[in-house]
Z-matrix of the N, CA and C atoms (Angstrom, degrees):
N
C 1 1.448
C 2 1.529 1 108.63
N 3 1.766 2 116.83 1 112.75
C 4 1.625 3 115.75 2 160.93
C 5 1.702 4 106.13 3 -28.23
N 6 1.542 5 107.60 4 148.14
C 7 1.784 6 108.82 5 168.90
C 8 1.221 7 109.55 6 -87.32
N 9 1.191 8 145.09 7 10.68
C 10 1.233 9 148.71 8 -178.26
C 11 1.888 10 105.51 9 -106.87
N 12 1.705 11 115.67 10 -3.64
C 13 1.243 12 129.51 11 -176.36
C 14 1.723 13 93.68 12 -113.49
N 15 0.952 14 116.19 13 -44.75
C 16 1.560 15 130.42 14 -177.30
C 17 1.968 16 96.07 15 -38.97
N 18 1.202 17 106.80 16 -67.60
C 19 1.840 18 103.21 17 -155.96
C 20 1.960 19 87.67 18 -55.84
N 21 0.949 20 100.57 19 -60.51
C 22 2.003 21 111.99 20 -158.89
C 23 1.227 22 76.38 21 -36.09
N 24 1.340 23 143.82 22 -77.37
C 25 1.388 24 148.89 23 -146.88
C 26 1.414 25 123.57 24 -58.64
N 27 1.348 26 91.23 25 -23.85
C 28 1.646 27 102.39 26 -178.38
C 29 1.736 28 111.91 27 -74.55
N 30 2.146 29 86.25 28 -49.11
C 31 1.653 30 94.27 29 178.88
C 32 1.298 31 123.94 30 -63.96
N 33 1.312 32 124.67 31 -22.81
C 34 1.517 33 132.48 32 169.13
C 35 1.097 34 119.14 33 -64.63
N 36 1.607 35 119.17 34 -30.89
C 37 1.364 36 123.87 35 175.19
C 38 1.759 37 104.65 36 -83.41
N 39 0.945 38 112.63 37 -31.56
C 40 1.539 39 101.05 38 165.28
C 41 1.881 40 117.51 39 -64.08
N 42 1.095 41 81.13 40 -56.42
C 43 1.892 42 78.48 41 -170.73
C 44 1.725 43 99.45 42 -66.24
N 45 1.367 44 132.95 43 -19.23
C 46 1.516 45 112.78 44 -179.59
C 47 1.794 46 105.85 45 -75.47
N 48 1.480 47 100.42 46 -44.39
C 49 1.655 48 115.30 47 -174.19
C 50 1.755 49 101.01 48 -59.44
N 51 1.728 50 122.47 49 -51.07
C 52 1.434 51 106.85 50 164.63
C 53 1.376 52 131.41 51 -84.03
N 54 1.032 53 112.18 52 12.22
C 55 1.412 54 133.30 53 170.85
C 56 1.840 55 109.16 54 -73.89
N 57 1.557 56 89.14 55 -51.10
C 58 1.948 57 93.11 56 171.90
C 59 1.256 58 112.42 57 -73.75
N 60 1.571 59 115.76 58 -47.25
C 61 1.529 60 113.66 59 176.07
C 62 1.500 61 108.90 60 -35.07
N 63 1.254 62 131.88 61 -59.96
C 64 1.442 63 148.69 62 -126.08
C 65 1.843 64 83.21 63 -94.83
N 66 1.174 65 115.91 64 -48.47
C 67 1.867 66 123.13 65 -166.44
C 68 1.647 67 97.00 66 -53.49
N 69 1.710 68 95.61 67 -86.13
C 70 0.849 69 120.69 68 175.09
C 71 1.679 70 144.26 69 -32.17
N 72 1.535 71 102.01 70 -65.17
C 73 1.342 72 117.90 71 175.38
C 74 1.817 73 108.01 72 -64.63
N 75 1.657 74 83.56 73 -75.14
C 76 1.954 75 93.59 74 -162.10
C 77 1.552 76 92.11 75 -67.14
N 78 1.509 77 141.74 76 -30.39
C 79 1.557 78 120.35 77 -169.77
C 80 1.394 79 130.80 78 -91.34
N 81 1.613 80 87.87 79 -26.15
C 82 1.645 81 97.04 80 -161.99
C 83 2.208 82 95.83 81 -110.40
N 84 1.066 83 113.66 82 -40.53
C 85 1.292 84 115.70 83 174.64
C 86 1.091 85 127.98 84 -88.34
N 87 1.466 86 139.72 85 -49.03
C 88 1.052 87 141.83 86 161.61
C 89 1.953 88 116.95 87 -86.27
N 90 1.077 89 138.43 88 -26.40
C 91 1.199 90 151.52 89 163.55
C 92 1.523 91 97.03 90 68.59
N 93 0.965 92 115.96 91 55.40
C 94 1.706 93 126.50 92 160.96
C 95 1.443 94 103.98 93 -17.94
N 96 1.608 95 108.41 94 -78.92
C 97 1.665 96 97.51 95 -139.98
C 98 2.053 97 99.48 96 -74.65
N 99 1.139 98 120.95 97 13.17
C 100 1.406 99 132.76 98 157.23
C 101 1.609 100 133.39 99 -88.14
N 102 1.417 101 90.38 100 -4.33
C 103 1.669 102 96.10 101 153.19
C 104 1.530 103 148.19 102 -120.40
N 105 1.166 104 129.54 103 151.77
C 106 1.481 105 105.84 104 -156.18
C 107 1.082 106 112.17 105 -72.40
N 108 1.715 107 101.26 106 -34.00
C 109 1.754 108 112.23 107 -171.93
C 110 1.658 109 100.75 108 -66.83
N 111 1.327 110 122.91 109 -18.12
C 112 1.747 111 84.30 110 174.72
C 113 1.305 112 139.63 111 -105.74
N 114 1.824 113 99.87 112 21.32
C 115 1.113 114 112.06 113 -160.67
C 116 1.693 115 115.03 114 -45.84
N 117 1.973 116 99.57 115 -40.58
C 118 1.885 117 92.30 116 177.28
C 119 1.329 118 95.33 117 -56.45
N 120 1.190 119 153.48 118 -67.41
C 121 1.564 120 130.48 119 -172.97
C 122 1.293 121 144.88 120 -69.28
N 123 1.451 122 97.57 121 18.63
C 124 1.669 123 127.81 122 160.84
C 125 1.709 124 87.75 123 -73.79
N 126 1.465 125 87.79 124 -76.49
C 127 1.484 126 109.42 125 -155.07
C 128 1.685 127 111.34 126 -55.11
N 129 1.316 128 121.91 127 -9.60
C 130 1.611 129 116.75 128 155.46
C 131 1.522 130 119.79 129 -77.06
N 132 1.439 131 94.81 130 -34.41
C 133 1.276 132 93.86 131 -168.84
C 134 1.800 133 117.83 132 -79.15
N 135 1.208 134 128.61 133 -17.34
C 136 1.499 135 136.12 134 122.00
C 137 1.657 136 95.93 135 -3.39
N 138 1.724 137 100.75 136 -96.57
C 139 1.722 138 89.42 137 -158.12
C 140 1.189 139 119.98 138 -66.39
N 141 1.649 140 127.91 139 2.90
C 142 1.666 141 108.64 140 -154.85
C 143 1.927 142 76.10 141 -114.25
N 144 1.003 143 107.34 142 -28.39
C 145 1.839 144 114.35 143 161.95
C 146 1.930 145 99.92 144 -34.10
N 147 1.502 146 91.51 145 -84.42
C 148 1.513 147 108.17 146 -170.75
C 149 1.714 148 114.92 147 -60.51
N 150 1.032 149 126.00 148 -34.52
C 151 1.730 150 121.49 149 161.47
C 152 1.228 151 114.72 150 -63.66
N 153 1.347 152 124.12 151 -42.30
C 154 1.839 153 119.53 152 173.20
C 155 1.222 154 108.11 153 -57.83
N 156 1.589 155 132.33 154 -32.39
C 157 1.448 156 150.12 155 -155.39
C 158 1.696 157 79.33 156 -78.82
N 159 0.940 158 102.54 157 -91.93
C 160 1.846 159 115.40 158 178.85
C 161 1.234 160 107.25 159 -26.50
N 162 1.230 161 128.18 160 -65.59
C 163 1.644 162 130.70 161 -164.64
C 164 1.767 163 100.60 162 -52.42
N 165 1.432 164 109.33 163 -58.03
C 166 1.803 165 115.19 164 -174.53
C 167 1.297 166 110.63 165 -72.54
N 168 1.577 167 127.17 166 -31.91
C 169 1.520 168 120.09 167 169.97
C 170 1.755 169 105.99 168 -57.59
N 171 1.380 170 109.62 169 -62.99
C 172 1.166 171 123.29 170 -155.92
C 173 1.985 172 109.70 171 -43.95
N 174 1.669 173 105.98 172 -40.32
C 175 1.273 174 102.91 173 -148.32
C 176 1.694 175 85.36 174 -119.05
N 177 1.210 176 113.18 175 14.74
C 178 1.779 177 109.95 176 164.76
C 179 1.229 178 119.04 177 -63.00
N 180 1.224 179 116.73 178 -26.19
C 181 1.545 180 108.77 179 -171.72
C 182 1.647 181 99.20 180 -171.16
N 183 1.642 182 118.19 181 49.44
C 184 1.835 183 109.52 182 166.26
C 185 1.825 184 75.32 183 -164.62
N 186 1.255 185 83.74 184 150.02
C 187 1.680 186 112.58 185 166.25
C 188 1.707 187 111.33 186 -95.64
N 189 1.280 188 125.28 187 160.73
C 190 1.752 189 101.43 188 -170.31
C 191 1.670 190 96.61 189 -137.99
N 192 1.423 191 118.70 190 92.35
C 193 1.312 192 118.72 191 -159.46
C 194 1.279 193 84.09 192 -74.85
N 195 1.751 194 87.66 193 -174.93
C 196 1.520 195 119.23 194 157.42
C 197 1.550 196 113.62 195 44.20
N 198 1.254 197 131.82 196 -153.39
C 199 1.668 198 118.65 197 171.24
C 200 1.671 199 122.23 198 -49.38
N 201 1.209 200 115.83 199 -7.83
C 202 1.490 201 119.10 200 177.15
C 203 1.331 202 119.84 201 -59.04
N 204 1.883 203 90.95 202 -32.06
C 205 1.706 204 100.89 203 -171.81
C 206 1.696 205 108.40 204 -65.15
N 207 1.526 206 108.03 205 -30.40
C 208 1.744 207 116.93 206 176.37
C 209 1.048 208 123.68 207 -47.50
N 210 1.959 209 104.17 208 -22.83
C 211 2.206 210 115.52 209 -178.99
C 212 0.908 211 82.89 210 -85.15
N 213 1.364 212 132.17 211 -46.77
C 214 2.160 213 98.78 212 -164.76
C 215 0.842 214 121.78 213 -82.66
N 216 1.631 215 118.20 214 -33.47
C 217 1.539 216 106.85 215 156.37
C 218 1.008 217 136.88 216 -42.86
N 219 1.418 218 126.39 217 -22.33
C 220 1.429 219 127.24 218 -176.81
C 221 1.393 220 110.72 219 -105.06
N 222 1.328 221 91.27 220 1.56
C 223 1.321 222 84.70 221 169.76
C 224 1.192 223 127.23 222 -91.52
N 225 1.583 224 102.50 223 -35.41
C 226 1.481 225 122.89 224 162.67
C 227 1.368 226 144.48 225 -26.67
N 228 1.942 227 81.40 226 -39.99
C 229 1.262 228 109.37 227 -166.49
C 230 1.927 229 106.85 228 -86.73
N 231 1.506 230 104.26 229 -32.15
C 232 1.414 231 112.65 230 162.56
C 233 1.470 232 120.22 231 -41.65
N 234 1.783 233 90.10 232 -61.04
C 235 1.587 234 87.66 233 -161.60
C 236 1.777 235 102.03 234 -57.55
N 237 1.753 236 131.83 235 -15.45
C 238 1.339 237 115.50 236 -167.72
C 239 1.620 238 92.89 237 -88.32
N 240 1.388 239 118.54 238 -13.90
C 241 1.627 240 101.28 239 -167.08
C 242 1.654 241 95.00 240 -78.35
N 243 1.158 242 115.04 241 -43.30
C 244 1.674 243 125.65 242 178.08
C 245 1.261 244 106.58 243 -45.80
N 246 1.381 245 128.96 244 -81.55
C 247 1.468 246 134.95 245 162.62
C 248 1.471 247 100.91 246 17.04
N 249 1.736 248 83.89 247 -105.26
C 250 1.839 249 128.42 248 175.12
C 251 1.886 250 100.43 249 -32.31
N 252 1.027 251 144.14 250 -48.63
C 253 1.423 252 139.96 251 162.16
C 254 1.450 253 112.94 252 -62.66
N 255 0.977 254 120.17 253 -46.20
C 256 1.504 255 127.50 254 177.98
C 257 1.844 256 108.71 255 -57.65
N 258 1.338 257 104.81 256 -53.30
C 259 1.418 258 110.38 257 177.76
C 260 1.602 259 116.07 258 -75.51
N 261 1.161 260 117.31 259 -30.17
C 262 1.685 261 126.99 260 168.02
C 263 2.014 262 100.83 261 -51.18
N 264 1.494 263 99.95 262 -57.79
C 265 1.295 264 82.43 263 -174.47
C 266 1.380 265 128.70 264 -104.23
N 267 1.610 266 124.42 265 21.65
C 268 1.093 267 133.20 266 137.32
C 269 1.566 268 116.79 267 -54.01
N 270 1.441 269 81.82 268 -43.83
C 271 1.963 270 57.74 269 -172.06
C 272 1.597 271 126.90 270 -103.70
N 273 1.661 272 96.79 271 21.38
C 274 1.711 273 97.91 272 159.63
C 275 1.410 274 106.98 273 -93.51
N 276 1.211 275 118.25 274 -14.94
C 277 1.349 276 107.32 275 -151.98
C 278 2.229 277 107.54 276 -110.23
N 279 0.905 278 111.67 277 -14.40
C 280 1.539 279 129.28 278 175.75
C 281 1.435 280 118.12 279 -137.52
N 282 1.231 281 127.07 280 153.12
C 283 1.189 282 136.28 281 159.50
C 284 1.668 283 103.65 282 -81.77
N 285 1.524 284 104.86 283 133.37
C 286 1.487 285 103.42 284 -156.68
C 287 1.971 286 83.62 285 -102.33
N 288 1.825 287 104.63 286 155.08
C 289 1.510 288 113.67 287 162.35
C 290 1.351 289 113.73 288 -52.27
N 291 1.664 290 125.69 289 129.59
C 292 1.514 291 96.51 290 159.21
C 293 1.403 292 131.11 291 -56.08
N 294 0.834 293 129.77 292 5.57
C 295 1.653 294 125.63 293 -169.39
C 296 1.689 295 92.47 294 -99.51
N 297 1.954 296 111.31 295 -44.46
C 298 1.592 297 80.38 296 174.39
C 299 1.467 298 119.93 297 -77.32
N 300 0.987 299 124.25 298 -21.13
C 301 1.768 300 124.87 299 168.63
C 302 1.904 301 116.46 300 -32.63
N 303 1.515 302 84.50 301 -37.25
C 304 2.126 303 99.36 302 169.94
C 305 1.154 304 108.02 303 -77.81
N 306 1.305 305 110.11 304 -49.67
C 307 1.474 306 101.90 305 -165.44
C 308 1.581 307 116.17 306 -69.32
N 309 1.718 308 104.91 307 -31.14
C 310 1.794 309 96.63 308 175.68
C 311 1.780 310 106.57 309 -68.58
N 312 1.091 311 94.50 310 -45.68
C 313 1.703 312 91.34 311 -174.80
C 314 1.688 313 113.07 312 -58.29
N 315 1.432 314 129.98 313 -34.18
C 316 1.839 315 115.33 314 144.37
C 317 1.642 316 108.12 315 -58.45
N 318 1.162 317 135.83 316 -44.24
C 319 1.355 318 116.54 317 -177.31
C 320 1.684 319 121.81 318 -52.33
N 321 1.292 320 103.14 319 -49.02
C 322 1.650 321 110.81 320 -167.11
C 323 1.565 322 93.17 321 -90.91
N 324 1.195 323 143.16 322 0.23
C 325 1.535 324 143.28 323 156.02
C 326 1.240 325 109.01 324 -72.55
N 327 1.179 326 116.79 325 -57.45
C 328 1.649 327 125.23 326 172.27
C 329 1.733 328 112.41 327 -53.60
N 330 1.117 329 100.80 328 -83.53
C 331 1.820 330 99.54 329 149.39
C 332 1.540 331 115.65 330 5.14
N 333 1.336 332 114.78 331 -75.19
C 334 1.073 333 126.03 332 -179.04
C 335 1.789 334 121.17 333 -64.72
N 336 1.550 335 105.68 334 -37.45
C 337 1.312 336 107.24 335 164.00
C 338 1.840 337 126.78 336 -52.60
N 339 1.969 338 95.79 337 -58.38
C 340 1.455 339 111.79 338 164.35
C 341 1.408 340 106.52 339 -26.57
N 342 1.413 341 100.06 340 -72.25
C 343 1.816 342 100.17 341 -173.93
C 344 1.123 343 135.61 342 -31.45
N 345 1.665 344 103.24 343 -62.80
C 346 1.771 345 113.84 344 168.60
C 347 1.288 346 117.96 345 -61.02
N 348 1.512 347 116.39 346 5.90
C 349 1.835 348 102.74 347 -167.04
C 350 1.918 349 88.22 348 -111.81
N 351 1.177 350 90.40 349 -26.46
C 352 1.952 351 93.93 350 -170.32
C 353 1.808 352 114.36 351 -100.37
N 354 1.234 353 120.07 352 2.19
C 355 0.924 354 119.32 353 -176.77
C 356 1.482 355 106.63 354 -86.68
N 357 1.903 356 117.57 355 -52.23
C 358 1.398 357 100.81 356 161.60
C 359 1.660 358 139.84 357 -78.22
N 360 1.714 359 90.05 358 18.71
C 361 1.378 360 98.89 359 173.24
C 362 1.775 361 112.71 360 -88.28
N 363 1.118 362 114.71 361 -29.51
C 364 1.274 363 139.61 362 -157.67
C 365 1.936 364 87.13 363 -93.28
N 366 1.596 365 110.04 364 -28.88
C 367 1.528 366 97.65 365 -173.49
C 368 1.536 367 93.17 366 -68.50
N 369 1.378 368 122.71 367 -36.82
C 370 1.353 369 132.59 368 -147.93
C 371 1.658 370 103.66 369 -69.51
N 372 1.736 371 92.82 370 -44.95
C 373 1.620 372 76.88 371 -167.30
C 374 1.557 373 107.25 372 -98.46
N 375 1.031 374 95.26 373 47.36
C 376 1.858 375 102.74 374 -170.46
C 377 1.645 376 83.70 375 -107.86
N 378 0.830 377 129.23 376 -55.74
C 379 1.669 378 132.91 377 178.91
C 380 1.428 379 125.66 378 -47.82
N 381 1.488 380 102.94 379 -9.30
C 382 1.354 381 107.47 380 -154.39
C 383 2.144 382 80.80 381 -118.29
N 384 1.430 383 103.06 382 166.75
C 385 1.567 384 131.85 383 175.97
C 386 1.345 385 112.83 384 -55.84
N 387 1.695 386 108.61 385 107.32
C 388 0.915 387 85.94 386 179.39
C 389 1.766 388 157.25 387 -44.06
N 390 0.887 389 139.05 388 147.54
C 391 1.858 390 120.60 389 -169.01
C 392 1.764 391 96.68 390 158.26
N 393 1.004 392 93.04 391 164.95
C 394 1.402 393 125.06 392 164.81
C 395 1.770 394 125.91 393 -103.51
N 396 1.356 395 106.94 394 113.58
C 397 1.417 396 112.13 395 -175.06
C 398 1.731 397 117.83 396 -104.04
N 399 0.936 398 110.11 397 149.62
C 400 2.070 399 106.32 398 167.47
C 401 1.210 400 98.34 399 -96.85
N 402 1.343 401 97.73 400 126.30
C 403 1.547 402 144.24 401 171.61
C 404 1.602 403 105.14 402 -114.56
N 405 1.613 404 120.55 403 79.40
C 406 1.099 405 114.23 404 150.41
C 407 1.564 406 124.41 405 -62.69
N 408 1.738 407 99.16 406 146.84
C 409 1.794 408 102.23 407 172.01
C 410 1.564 409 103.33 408 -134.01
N 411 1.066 410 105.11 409 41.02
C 412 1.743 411 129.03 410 175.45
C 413 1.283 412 86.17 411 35.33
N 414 1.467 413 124.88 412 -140.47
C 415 1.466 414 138.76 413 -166.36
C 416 1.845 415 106.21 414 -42.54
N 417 1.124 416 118.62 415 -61.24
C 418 1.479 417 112.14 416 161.99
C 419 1.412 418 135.70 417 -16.40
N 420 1.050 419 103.02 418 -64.50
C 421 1.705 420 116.62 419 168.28
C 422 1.400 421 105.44 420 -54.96
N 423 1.277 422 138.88 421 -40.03
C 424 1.349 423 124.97 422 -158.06
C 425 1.545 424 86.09 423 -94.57
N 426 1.226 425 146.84 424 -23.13
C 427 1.719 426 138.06 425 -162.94
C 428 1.868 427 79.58 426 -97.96
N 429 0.945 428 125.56 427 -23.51
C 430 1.628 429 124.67 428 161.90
C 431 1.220 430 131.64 429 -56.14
N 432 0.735 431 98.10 430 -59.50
C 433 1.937 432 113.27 431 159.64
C 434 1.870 433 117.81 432 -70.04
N 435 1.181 434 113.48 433 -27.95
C 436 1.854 435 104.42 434 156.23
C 437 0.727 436 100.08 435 -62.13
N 438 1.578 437 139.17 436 -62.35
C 439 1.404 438 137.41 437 -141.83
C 440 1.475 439 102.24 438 -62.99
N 441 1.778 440 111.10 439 -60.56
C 442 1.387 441 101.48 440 -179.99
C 443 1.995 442 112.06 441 -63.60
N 444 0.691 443 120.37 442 -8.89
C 445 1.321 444 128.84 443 177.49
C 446 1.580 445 101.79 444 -60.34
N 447 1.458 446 105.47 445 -67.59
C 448 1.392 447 121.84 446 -162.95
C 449 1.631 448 103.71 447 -62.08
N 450 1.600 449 112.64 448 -37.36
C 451 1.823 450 111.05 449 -154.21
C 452 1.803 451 80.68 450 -79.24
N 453 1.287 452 130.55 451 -37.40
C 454 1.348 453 115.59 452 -157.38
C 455 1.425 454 113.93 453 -94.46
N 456 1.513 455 110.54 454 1.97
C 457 1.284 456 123.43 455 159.20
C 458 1.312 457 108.95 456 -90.62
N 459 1.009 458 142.78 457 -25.47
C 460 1.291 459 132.87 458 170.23
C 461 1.705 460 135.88 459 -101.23
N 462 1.705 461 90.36 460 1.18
C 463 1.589 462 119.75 461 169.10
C 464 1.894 463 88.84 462 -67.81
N 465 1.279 464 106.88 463 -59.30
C 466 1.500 465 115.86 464 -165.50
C 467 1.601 466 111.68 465 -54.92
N 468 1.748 467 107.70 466 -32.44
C 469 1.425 468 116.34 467 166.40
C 470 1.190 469 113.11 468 -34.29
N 471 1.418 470 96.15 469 -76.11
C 472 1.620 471 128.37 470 -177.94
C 473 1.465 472 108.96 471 -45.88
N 474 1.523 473 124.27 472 -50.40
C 475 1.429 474 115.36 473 -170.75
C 476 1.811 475 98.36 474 -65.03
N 477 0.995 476 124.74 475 -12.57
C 478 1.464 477 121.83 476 -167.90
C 479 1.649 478 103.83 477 -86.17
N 480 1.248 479 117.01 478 -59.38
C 481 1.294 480 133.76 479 167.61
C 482 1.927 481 116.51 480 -52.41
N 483 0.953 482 108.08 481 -25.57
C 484 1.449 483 103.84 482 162.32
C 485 1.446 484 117.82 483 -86.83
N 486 1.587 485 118.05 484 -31.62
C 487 1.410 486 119.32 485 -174.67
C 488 1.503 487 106.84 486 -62.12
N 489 1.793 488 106.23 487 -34.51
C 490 1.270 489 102.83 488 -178.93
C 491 2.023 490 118.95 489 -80.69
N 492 1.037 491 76.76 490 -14.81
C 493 2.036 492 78.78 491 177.93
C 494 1.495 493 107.72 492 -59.31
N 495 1.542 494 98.68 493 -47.65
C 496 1.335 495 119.57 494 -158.39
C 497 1.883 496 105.89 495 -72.70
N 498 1.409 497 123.22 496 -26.92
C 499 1.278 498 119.70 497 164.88
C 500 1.541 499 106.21 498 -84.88
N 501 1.242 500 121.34 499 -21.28
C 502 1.621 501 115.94 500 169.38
C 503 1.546 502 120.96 501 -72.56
N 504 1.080 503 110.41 502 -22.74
C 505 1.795 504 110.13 503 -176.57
C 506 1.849 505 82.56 504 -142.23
N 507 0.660 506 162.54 505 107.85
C 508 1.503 507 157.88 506 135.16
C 509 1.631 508 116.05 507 27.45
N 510 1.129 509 107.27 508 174.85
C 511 0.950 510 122.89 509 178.01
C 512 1.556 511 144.23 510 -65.32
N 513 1.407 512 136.59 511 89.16
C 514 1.399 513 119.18 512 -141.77
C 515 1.343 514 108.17 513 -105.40
């Protein structure tokens, strides 16, 4: 696999792998946004929703020279603080499915792959003028752009479904 096919591939495998987590686990088995107690894990999942949204829109189809490369990095760096908070309080607060127990451990493995593949990408275009470039990933880019489509449409789910927890049991 070209390394310039490697990151797209990675992020697709994140958003399909939390894409099932999110169906499956939090909708159909555990029914998250129907309980009061999980509203704080409604309410993460909002931002780690909306940073994946950002992270896969952003890098579907533009390269982010010069100081640009500093937004995705930081952004990057969100989605692991989100993650890592997100998973801290999953697991005080529920007994998790085994199947999602697999699925986070491919998520935050992958995670970890993303990282090492974009960090010296991000060194690269940090060197370079600032601007914005097109970076086609032919068919990639466009299953790139659902994905961010889908996480920030369903961040917005989520922000709805927490607003309502939060007038049902108060505010946490």
């Amino acid at each position: 696999m070209k390394p310039d096919t490697l990151l797209p591939v990675l992020l697709i495998a994140q958003g399909v792998i939390g894409g099932i987590d999110t169906l499956v686990n939090h909708e159909l088995i555990v029914r998250l946004p129907h309980r009061a107690q999980a509203r704080t894990e409604i309410g993460i999942h909002v931002l780690r929703e909306a940073a994946y949204g950002l992270l896969f829109g952003l890098l579907a189809w533009l390269a982010w020279h010069g100081i640009w490369a500093a937004l995705i990095g930081a952004l990057l760096m969100a989605v692991i603080v989100i993650d890592a908070w997100d998973e801290f309080v999953e697991n005080r607060t529920r007994v998790l499915p085994q199947n999602e127990r697999l699925l986070h451990f491919l998520l935050i493995l992958n995670l970890g792959f993303i990282t090492v593949v974009l960090a010296p990408t991000l060194l690269g275009w940090s060197a370079n003028r600032t601007g914005v470039a097109r970076a086609d990933h032919g068919m990639l880019s466009w299953i790139l752009s659902v994905l961010a489509l889908a996480a920030i449409g369903w961040s917005i789910r989520d922000f709805f479904s927490w607003r309502a927890l939060c007038r049902k049991g108060g505010r946490q």
